[in-house]
Every structure is written in C-alpha cells, then in structure tokens.
C-alpha positions in Angstrom: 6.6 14.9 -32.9 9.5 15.9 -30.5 8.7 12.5 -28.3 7.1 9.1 -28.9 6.2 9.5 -24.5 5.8 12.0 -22.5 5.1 11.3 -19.1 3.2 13.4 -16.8 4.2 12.6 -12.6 7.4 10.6 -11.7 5.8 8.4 -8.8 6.3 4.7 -9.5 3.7 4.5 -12.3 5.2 7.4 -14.2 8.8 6.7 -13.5 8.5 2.7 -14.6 6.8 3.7 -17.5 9.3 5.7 -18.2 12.7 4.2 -18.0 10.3 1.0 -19.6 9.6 2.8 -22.7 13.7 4.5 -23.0 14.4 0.8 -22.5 12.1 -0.6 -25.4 13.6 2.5 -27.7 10.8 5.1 -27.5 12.4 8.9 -27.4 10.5 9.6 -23.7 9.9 12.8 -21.5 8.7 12.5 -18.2 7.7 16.2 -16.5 7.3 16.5 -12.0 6.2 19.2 -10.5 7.9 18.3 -7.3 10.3 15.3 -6.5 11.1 12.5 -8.3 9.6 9.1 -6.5 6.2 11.1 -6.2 4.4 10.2 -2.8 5.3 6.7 -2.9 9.5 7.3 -2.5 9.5 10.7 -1.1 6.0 10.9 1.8 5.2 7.5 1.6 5.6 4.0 1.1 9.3 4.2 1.3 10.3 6.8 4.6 7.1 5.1 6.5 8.0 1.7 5.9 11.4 3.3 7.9 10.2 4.5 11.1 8.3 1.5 11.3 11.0 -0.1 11.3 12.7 1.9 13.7 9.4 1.7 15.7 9.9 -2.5 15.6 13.3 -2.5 17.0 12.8 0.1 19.6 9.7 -2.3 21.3 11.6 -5.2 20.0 14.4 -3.8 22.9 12.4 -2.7 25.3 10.1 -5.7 25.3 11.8 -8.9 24.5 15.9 -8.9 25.0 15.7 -10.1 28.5 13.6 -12.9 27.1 16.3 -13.9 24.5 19.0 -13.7 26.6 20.4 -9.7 26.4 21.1 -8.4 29.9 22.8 -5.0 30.8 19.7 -3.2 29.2 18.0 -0.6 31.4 14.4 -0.9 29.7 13.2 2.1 31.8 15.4 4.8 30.6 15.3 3.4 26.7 13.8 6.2 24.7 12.8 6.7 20.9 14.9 9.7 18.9 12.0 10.7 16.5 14.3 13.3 15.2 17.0 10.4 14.4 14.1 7.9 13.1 13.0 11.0 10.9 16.4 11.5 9.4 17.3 8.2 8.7 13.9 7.3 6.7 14.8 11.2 4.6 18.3 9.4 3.8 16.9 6.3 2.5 13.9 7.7 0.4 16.4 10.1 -1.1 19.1 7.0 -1.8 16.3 5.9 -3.7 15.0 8.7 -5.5 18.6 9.4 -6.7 18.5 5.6 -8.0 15.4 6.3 -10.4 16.5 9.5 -11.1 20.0 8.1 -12.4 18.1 4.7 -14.1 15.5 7.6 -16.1 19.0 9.5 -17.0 20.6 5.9 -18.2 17.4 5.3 -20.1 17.5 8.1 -22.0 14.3 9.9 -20.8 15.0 13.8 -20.6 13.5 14.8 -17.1 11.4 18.2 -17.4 11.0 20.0 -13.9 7.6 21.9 -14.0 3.7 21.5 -14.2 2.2 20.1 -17.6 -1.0 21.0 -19.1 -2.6 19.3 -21.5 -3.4 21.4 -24.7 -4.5 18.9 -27.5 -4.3 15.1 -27.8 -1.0 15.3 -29.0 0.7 18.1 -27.1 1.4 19.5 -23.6 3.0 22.7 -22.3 5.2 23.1 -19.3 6.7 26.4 -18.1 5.2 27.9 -21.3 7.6 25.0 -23.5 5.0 23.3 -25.9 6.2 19.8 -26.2 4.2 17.5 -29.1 4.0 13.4 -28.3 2.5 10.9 -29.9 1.5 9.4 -26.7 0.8 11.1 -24.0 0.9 9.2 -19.9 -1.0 10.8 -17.5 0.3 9.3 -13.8 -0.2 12.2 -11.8 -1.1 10.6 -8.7 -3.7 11.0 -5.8 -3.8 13.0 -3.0 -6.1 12.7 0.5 -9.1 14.4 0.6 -9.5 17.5 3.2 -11.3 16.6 6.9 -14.8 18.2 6.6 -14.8 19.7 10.3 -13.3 23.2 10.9 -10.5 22.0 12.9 -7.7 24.8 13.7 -4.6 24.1 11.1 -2.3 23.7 13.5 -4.0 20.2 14.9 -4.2 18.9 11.0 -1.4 17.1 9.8 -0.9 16.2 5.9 1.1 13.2 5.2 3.0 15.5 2.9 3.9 17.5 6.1 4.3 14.7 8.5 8.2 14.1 8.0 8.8 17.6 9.1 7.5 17.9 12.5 10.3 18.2 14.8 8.4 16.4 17.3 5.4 13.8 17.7 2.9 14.7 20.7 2.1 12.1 23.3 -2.1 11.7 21.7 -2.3 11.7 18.3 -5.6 10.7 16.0 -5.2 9.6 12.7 -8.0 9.8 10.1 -8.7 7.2 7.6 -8.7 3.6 6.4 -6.6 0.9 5.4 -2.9 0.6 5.3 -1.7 4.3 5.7 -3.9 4.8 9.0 -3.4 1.5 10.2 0.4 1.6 9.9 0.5 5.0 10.9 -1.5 4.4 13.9 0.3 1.2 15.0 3.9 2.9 14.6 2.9 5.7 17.3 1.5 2.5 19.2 5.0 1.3 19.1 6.6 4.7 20.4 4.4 4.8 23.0 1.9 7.1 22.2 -1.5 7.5 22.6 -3.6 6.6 19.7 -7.0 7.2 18.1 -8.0 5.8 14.3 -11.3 7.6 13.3 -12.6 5.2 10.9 -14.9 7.4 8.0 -17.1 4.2 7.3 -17.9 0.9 8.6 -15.1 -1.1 7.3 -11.6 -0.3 8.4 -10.1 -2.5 5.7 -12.4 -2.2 3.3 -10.3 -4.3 0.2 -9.3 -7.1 2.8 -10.7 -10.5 3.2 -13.4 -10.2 6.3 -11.3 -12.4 8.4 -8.2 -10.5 8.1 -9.7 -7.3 8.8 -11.4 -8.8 11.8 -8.2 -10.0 12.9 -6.3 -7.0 12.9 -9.1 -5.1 14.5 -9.3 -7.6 17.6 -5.3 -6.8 17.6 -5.4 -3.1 17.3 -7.8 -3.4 20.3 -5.4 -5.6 22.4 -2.8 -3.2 21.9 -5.0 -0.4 23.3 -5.2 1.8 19.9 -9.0 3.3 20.3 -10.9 2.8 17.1 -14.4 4.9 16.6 -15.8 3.9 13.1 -18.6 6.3 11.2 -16.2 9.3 11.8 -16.8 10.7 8.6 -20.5 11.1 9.7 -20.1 13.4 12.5 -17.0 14.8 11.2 -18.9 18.4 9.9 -19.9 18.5 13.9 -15.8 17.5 15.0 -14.1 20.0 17.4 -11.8 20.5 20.4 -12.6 21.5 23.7 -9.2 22.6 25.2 -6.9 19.4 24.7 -9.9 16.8 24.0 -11.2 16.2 20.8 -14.9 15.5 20.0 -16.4 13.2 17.7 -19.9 12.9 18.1 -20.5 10.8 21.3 -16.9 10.3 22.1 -14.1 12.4 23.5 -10.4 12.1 24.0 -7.5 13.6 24.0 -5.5 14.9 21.2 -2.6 17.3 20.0 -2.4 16.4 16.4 -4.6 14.6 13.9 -3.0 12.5 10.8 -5.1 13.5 7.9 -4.6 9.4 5.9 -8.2 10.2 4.3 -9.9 8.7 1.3 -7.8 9.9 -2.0 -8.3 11.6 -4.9 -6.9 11.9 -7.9 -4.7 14.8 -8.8 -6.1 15.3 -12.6 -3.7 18.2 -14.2 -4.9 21.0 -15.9 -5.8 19.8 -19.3 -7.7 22.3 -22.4 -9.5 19.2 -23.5 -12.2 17.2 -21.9 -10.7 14.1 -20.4 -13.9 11.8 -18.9 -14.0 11.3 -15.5 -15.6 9.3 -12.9 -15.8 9.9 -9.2 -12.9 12.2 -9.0 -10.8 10.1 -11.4 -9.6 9.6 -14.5 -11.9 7.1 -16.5 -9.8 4.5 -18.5 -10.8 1.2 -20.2 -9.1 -2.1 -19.7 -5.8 -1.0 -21.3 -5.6 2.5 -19.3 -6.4 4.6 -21.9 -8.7 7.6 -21.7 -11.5 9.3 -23.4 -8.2 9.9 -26.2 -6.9 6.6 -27.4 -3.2 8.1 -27.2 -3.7 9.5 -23.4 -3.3 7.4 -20.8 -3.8 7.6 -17.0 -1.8 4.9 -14.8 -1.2 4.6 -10.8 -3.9 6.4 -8.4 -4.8 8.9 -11.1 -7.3 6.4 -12.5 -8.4 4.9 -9.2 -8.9 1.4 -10.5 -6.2 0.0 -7.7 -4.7 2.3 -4.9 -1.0 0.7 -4.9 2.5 1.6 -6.2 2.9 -2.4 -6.9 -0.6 -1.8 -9.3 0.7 1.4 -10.1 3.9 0.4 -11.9 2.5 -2.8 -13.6 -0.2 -0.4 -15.5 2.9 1.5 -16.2 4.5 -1.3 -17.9 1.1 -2.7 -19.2 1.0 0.6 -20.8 4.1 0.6 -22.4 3.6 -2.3 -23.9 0.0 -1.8 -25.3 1.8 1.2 -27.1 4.3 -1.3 -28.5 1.7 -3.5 -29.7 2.0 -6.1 -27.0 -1.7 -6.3 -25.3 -1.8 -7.7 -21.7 -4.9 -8.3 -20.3 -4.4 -6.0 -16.5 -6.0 -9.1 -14.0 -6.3 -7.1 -10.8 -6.8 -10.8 -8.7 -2.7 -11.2 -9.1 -2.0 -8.0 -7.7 -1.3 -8.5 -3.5 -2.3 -6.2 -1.2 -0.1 -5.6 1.3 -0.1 -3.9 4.8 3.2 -2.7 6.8 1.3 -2.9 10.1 2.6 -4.9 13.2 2.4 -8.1 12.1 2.3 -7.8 8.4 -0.5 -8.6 6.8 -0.6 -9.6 2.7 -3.5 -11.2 0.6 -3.7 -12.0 -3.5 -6.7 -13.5 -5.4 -10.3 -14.1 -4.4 -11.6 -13.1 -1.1 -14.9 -15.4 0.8 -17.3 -12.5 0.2 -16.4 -12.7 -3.5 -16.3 -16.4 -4.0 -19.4 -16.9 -2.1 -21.3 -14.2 -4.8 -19.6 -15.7 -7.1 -21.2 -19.3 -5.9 -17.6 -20.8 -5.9 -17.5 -24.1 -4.1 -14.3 -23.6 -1.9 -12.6 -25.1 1.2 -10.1 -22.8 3.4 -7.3 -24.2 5.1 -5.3 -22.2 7.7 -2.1 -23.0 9.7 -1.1 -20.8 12.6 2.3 -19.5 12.6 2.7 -20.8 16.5 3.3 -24.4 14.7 5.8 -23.3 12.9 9.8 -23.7 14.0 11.4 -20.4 13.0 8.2 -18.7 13.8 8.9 -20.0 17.4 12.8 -19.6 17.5 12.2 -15.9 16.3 9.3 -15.4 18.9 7.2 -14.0 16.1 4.4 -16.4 16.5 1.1 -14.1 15.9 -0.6 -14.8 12.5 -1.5 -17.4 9.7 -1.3 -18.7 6.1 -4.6 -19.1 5.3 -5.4 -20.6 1.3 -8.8 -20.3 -0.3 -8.8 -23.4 -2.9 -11.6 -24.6 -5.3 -13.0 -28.2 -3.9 -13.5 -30.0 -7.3 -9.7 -30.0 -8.4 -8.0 -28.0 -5.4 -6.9 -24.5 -7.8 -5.2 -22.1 -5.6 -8.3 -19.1 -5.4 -6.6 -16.9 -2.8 -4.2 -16.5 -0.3 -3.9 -14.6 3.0 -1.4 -14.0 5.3 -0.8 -12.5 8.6 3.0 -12.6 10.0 6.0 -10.4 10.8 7.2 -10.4 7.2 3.9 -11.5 5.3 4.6 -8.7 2.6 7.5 -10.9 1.6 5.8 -14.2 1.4 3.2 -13.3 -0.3 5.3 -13.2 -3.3 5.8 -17.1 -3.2 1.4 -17.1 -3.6 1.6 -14.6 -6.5 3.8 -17.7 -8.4 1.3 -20.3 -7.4 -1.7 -17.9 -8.9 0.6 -17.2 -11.7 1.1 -20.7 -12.5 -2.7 -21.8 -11.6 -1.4 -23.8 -8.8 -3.7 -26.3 -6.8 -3.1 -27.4 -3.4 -1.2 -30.7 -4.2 1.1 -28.4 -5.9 1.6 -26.3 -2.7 2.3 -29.3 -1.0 4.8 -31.2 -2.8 6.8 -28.2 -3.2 9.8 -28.8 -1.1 10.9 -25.7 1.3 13.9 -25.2 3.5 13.7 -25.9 7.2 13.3 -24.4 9.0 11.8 -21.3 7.7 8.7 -19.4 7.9 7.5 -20.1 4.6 6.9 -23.6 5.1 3.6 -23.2 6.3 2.9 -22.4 2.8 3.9 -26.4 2.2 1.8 -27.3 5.9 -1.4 -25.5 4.9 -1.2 -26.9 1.0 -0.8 -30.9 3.0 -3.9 -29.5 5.5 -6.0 -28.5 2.3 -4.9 -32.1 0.7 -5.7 -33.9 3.8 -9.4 -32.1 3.7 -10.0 -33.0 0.5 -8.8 -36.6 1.2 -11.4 -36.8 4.4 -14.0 -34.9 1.7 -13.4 -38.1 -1.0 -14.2 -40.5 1.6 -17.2 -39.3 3.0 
C-alpha cells in the first residue's frame, strides 16, 4: 500500500484526522479539491465569526460609549466599511488555513491538490494518480441545498459567494435554520440592515433546548428582524414583484437572499456502492461505512452538523484505526451559536429528559445578578442547569450570554467528570467574573433540593 490514510476533504474533520494520524506514525495523504480549512476556515465558521465581530463593536460604538463615559463621538456620521470588515475576516481565515496547512506539512501528511474517486476499498485516483491505502477517510463535507422557487440568480446568494460581494444591500432575506441564518441575520441586524429569516419549518432551532430557542426568537423579534416560518412550503410559489419579495401571504422588500439552507452531504464520486441514508453517508458507531476500512467523518455522515463534532470523529477515527475504541457520546458535544448574545448548550435537553421520564429540577440564574455582567453592561441571558433530583448529576447545561460559546466549556468538564450540583457549587471561581453564575446556579439547584428534603 503507498499509505496507511488517505484522506479525502481538508475541513476540520479531514485535516485533524490528518495531522492525528502523521502524529500517531501512520504514512497519511489527505487530497482537497479546493482550499485547505474546507467551509469551516475558508466560508465559514471562521471569516463569519469576524464580521460579527466587527458587527459587535460597530453597535457597541454607536450605542453604548456615551453610556460608559466616551465623548467626542459623532454617533450619526459613524458608518460600517463592509469592504474593510470583509478583508479583515479573508486575512484571518487565511492566517489560519496557512497554520493547518504548515501543522499537516510538520506531520508528515503529503497534501494532494485535486478531486478523489473512489475505485476499490482500498484505492482512490486523483488527477488520473491511483493511490492504494489501507484505510481510506471520507470527510468531504456538506453543502446547502438549492432554494426550490425560480428566483433570478442574481437575488441568490451562496455562502460560498457571500465574501465576495463588494457591497451588502440595505433588505436582505436569509433562508434557513439554526446558527448560520440566525448569525447571519443578526450581523446585518447590527449593520443596520433590513432583515428577513425565512424559516423552512416550524422550529428555527430545531437541535436547541425549547426554552433557548424561544428565547432568542422573542429577541430576534425585539430587535425588529422579521421571521416568517413554513417558508419552505410556499417556496416552489416564491417570487419578486419589482423590489418586494413574496412568500405566500407575506411581502417585503428584498435585494439579496442568503441561501443558509438545510445541508447535504457532498458524497464524492466513488466506483463502489457506499450505503447511504437521506443524502448521507451511512456509518455505524465508529464512523465506518458499508467497507470496514472507509470511513466518513464531519457533515459527510450527518450524524452532527459541527466542526467541534467534526474533528472529534476525526480523532475518534484515528484512533479506532489504531486499535483504541472510543465510544462517540454525542450528549458531550456543545452546541454553540455566534448570535448576539451567544448562546451554548451540552447534554440533555427537557423534551428529551421528559421522554426519557427523567425526574429533573432546572435551576436558572440571570446574568443581570451577576457583577461583571453588570460592569460590562452585558446583562441579557442565563445559566440555566438541568440536574437529576435523586443525587443532583449535572444532565444539561444552557447558556445565553455575550461569550456563552466560551463558558460552555467549563459544563463540558462537569459532564465529563459526571458532576452534580454540590459539585458546581463548591467549586471556587474568581470574582468577579461571569462564570460565577455557573457556582450561583449550582448553590440555587442545592438550595432547591434542600427546600425539596424538607418538604
């Protein structure tokens, strides 16, 4: 065999794969058609999480530094530079792309430019090279599915062609659920533009806790960002009368739409039958395929939609190959969400626990009780922890707070460590900071269960 690995995509579940497997001495390929990073570095998680920020500071500006105390700031003729915002998120998802592409190189994985088919179990040809592995990764990645109405090209945006418009409209409707929409939607929110989510279902956060996801619509709504739900119904009906778009009973305008759609995975062209299973690639519990020695990790499989999912099955993988086998619990996996404020959750949601017929309590501290929270003036959100009555296990955690994507990694340790609320509690944090209503809600869950003894 010319490798032990070859890799197929270089997003973050092919990449960390990868430079795992060059790190644990396996002789590893990994072939991209396109950029190293995949969507995640180069259209993705990394440039958006950029303007965003961008987005942050300029309402941050405009709205608040009177309040703490900046003066000589005309908020009237302060204006957002997409074209700057733009450029700076290119420079910092190619900082990073360089950075995997030099950790691959240090590694010892040979990258191969080009598209890879599959030819047997043990063999795959790019650019007419045939290259023989004993294993064989498939992490190709997902892309979003097409809008169903005939709408003319020039009002559809892909996400892969958002970063090059030279300009953002003042109305702009972006299609889909969850975090990309969301974000999306809130960041031209921010910029002050006019904004529509089209919502293809009922649930706009479909994976999220029903409490978050009310949350965030009440706030969405507060913030005047129109949200129709059941697009996806009417969509084949979906058209523009001069400036306004219509969607079944409603109409407003619109220059551009955001195409953030449901997504699909980007199975590459293979001369054997790899099983499949609503437009992924079927795996069992250890990633592997309908071929024992082909795996598919990251979107390509659809099991979770994440690049923080995405490169643990890489690793997983990695490790099953090296005869280490991990059990893949998706319950310590967070979800996070970029939007404005954050919003983060790990473990068991109420609509599971109560199917499940868990016995649970919630307790829930608002951040507007908390002393940083205050100082900063970022007072909107919650910890919120799901705990099991009988001996007070840590079941779930939710979050919703400027920089909940960063605290939620202090709940993935307590549902690492099977932590209950007395341990959440008693564990001393720093003051004052935000996280320690992580310690306020653990003494509020203790304090319940105290008032539950008695009674």
């Amino acid at each position: 065999m010319d490798y032990d690995v070859v890799v197929i995509g270089a997003g973050p579940a092919g990449y960390v794969a990868a430079i795992r497997a060059g790190q644990v001495g396996l002789k590893t390929a990994i072939v991209e058609k396109k950029l190293i990073g995949g969507m995640c570095l180069n259209w993705g998680c990394i440039p958006s999480k950029a303007i965003i920020e961008s987005g942050r500071l300029y309402r941050r500006i405009k709205d608040d530094a009177r309040f703490f105390g900046v003066d000589g700031i005309d908020e009237q003729n302060i204006t957002f530079s997409w074209e700057q915002a733009r450029k700076r998120a290119l420079q910092v998802a190619k900082q990073l792309t360089s950075g995997v592409e030099l950790m691959l190189k240090k590694n010892g994985v040979e990258i191969i430019n080009g598209e890879a088919r599959i030819t047997s179990e043990n063999s795959v040809t790019v650019e007419n090279r045939n290259i023989t592995a004993s294993n064989i990764i498939i992490a190709t990645g997902s892309h979003h599915l097409p809008l169903k109405a005939k709408l003319p090209s020039e009002k559809v945006v892909e996400l892969e062609q958002f970063y090059s418009l030279k300009e953002l409209p003042e109305h702009i409707a972006v299609v889909g659920e969850g975090s990309i929409a969301i974000e999306l939607a809130q960041f031209f929110n921010l910029i002050d533009r006019n904004v529509t989510i089209l919502v293809p279902g009922e649930r706009m956060m479909p994976l999220a806790d029903e409490y978050l996801a009310g949350w965030m619509l009440s706030k969405l709504k507060r913030d005047g960002i129109r949200v129709i739900f059941n697009a996806n119904d009417m969509a084949d009906s979906s058209h523009f009368e001069g400036n306004q778009l219509v969607v079944g009973k409603d109409k407003f305008p619109c220059d551009i739409i955001i195409n953030s759609k449901l997504r699909q995975g980007i199975i590459p062209p293979s001369d054997i039958p790899l099983e499949t299973a609503n437009g992924f690639i079927a795996t069992n519990d250890f990633f592997q395929t309908s071929f024992p020695n082909i795996f598919a990790v990251g979107d390509v499989n659809g099991e979770m939609m994440f690049a923080n999912a995405a490169s643990t099955q890489g690793f997983h993988t990695i490790n099953f190959i090296k005869g280490i086998k991990e059990p893949f619990d998706k319950s310590r996996y967070p979800l996070n969400m970029y939007s404005s404020p954050e919003v983060a959750q790990i473990g068991k949601i109420e609509s599971q626990l109560k199917a499940d017929g868990v016995n649970y309590r919630v307790s829930e501290l608002p951040l507007s009780a908390n002393g940083k929270a205050l100082s900063e003036g970022n007072t909107e959100g919650f910890v919120r922890i799901l705990s099991e009555v009988k001996y007070g296990q840590v079941l779930g955690v939710q979050i919703i707070a400027s920089n909940a994507t960063d605290m939620i990694s202090e709940a993935a340790a307590f549902m690492e460590a099977e932590a209950t609320i007395y341990d959440v509690a008693k564990t001393v944090h720093a003051h004052p900071t935000i996280s320690e209503v992580f310690m306020e809600a653990g003494f509020v869950a203790v304090d319940s269960a105290k008032e539950e003894n008695r009674q």
